[in-house]
Each structure stands twice: as structure tokens, then as C-alpha cells.
N, C-alpha and C positions, 0 to 999 in steps of 0.2 A: 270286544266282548260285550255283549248284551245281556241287562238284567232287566228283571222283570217285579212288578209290583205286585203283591196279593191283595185288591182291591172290595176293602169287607164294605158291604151294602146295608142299608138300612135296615132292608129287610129279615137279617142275620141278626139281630138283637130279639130280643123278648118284648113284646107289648102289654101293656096293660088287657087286651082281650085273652094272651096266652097265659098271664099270671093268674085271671081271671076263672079262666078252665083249670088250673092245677088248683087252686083254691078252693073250687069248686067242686071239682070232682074226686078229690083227698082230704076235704075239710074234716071229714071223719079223724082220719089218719095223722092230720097236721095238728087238729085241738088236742088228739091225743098225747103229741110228744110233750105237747105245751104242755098236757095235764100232770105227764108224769116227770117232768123237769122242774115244772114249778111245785109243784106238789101241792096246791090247791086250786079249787075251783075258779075262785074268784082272781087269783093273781093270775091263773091259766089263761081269762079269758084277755088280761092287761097284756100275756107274752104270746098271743095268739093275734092280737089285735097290732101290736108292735111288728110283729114279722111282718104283717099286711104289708105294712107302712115301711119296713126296710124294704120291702123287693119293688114297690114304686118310685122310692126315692133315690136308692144304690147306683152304682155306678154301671156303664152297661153290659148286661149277660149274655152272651149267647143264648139261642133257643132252645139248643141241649144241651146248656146245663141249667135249663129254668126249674126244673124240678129241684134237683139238688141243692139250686140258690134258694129256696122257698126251704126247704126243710135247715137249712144252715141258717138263715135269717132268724128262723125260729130260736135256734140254740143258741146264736150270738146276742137276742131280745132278751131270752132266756138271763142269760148268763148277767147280762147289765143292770136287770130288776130283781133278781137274787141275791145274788152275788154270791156266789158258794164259797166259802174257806176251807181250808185243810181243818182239823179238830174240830167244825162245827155241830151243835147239836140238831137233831131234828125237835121240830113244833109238833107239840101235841095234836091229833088228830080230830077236827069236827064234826059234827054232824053232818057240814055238807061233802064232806071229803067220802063220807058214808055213802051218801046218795048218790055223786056220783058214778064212785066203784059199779053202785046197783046197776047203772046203766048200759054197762059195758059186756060184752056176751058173755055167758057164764061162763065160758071153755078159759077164759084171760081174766076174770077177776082175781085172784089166787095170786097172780102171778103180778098182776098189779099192785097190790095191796099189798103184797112182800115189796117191789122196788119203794113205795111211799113210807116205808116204814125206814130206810138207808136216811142216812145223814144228810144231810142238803150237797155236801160235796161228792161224796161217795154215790150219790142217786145221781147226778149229773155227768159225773166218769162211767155209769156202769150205762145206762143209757147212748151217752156219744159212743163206746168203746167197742159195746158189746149189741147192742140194737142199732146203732147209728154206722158204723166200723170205722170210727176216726180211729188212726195212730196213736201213741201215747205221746208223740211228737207234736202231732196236732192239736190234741186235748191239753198238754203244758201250754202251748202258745194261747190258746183260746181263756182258759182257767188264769193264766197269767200266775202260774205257779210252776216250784222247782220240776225241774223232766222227770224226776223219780218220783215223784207222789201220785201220777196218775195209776202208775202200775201198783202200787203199795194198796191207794183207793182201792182197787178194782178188787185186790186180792181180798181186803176186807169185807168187801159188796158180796162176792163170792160167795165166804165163808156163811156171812149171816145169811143170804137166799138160800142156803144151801140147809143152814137150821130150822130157817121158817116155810119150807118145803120140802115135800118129800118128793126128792128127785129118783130117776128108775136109774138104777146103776149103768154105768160104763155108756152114760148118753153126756154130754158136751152140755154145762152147765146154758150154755149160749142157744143152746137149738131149743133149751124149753122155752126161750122166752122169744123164739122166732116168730111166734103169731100173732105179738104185741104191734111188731111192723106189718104185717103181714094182714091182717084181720083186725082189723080195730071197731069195726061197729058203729053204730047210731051215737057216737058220743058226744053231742054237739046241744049246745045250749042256745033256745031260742037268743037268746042275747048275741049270740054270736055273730049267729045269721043274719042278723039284721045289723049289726056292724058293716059285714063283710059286705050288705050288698050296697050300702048308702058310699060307702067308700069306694067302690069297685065302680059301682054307676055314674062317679063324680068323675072319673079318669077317662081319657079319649079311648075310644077302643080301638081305634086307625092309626094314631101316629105313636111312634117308638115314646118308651118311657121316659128317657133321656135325651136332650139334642148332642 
């Protein structure tokens, strides 16, 4: 009887050129998650700059699923410079947290500005849960907290998005804030961008990101 090897090639990983284009072409989208996981501008641009740095240094990804690994890196950056707790309170809102709501298309500020107002824990559950569609499975092991809290979060995320907007009846709390993923807009801070390309241009563009 004969067996046979499934022989994965080099080429089957992700490069610093393909992390590059996902980076590049959803930087919008990606500094978003940052903005609304971290819930400020300035630590956003700390968990946006970290993700860089997790998807070139990580262990090696398949091609499909370099996006997914880019948007996970973020939430796992996320997660290690926050640190979100169960009971935690949220931080007073500043000026620049103002600004850069401004920047974001009017049709999503609304809806923005209600998640940054959640608790530091409960804005990272409703986010991975409900924008992101992690499991509640997923989001304990990530949170590194009991299995039942993440549904508990959510429910309370819920209720307040639910106070602090006026939702149109018998529509799925989940589908108003589908355009957060969806649309995100010019959100991106020169400081970003110039992060993203001094780091990006340092990396080979030809060979795998890992041996």
C-alpha cells in the first residue's frame, strides 16, 4: 500500500509583498478596528503599528488566510496593550477621540461614537463578536477570561447601543453596525502611513516571511 505526501511549497505562505497589499489596500479598514478596539487615537495608532509587526514576525500563514491573519493580529495587539477586564470602566473621552470620529463618513460616526462610549471590555466583545464574528468560544480564549462573560458583555453592549441609538425596529442590532466593517473611510492618520511604509520597505518583497 502506498502513501503519499502533501508537499506545501514555499510559495503557499504569505510574503511580506502580500501582507503588504492587505495593508495597503484596507489600511482604512484595519486602523479602523485598531481605532475602535483601542478607543483612542493615539494607542490605535500603537495597536495598528503592532499588528504590522505581528503578521511579519508570526509563524507561517497560508495566502488565504493572510487577510484574516492581518485583521486577528490586530485584535491579539489589541488585546496585549489594553488589556480589557470584566468590570472595567471606560476613560473619559478627548478632544482627539472628537477628531477623529470627524473623520469617518457621516453615514458610521453615530455608530462609532456609541461603540467608544462601551466599557474597554464590553467594546472589545462587541467588536470581535459582532463586527468581527468570533465565537464566544473564541473571544474567552483570546480575553483570557471565564466562557460566560463574553455573552454576558455582549448582552450589556447591546442594551446600551441600543439606548444610545435609535435603532428601526425588528432589524438585528448586528446589521446597523455592518458598515463599520464594510465602509470605513479615509480613516488613517498621516503618522500611520509613514509607519507602515518605512516598515514594509525594510522587509524582502520576494522571499517568504519566515524560513
Amino acid at each position: 500500500m502506498s502513501t503519499s505526501k502533501h508537499i506545501v511549497t514555499a510559495d503557499a505562505y504569505a510574503t511580506a509583498a502580500d501582507f503588504e497589499r492587505i495593508f495597503t489596500g484596507d489600511m482604512s479598514g484595519l486602523y479602523l478596528l485598531s481605532f475602535l478596539l483601542a478607543g483612542d487615537p493615539d494607542k490605535a495608532e500603537t495597536v495598528f503599528a503592532a499588528g504590522i509587526e505581528e503578521c511579519t514576525r508570526g509563524k507561517r500563514v497560508f495566502k488565504e488566510w493572510a487577510r484574516s491573519w492581518a485583521r486577528r493580529s490586530i485584535i491579539q495587539s489589541a488585546i496585549r496593550i489594553i488589556r480589557p477586564q470584566p468590570n472595567s470602566q471606560n476613560a473619559a473621552r478627548n478632544s482627539a477621540v472628537a477628531h477623529a470620529l470627524e473623520r469617518l463618513p457621516l453615514a458610521l460616526q453615530a455608530e462609532a461614537s456609541a461603540i467608544l462610549e462601551l466599557a474597554p471590555f464590553e467594546r472589545f466583545v462587541f467588536v470581535m463578536s459582532v463586527l468581527e464574528r468570533y465565537s464566544d468560544h473564541d473571544c474567552s480564549i483570546l480575553l483570557a477570561c471565564a466562557r460566560k462573560d463574553p455573552a454576558a458583555a455582549r448582552a450589556r453592549a447591546l442594551q446600551q447601543l441600543a439606548t444610545l441609538l435609535s435603532f428601526q425596529k425588528n432589524e438585528p442590532v448586528a446589521l446597523q453596525f455592518s458598515a463599520l466593517r464594510e465602509n470605513s473611510g479615509p480613516l488613517i492618520d498621516l503618522t500611520i502611513a509613514r509607519y507602515f511604509a518605512t516598515q514594509m520597505r525594510s522587509l524582502s518583497q520576494d522571499a517568504p516571511l519566515w524560513p
